[in-house]
N, C-alpha and C positions, 0 to 999 in steps of 0.2 A: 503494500500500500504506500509503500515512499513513494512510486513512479505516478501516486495519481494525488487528486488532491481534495480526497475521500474522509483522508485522516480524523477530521473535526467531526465526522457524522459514529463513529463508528465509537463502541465500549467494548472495551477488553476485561473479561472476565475470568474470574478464576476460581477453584474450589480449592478445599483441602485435601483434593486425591480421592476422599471418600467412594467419588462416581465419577464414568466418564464416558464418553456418548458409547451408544445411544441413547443415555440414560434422558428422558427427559424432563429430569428437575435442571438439570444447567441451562437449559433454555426458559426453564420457569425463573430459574434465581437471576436471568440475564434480564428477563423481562421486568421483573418487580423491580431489578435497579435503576430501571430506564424507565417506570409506571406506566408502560404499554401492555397488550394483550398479547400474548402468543398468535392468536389472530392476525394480527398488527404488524408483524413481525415476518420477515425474510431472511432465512438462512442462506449463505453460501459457503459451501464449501467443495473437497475437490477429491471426497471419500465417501462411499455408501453407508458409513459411520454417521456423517453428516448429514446425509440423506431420510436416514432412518431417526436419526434425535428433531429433524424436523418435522416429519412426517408423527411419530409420536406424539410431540408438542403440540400438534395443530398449527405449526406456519408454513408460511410458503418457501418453498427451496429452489435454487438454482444452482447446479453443477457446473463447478469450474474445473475446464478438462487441462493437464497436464500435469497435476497433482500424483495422486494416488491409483487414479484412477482413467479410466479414457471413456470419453460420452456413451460406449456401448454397456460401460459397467455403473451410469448412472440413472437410478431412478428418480431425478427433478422434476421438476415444473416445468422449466426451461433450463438448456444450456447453453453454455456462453465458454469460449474457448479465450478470451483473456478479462480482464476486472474493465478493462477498458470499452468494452462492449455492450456495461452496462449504463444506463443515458438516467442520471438522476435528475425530477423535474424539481 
């Protein structure tokens, strides 16, 4: 996210290791710190891990391919082959 200029939109979160995706209380505990909905809320990520803790949460997810995984091993919303591809209004 250095290449874009994204930075200011985005919370970075973290747990005590307890859990980790797909678990989805990380996307619950991401959302109560940001007082939105899981609803409300768009994962990206660029693993079927990430896929799946979205899809558990109830938000919407988009597969970013180059990662972990390649667009045939993701099940998203939408995919997107760089962060750049995504047009925030």
């Amino acid at each position: 996210m250095k290449n874009t200029n994204w930075l200011p939109i985005f919370s970075f979160n973290g747990t005590d290791g307890s859990i980790s995706k797909p678990d989805p209380r990380l996307l619950q505990q991401a959302c109560h710190e940001l007082g939105v909905a899981p609803s409300q809320t768009l994962v990206l990520g660029d693993s079927q891990a990430d896929m799946q803790l979205a899809q558990a949460g109830a938000a919407g997810c988009i597969g970013v391919t180059g990662g972990w995984s390649s667009a045939f091993h993701l099940s998203a919303d939408a995919i997107i082959h760089q962060l750049q591809d995504i047009q925030i209004l």
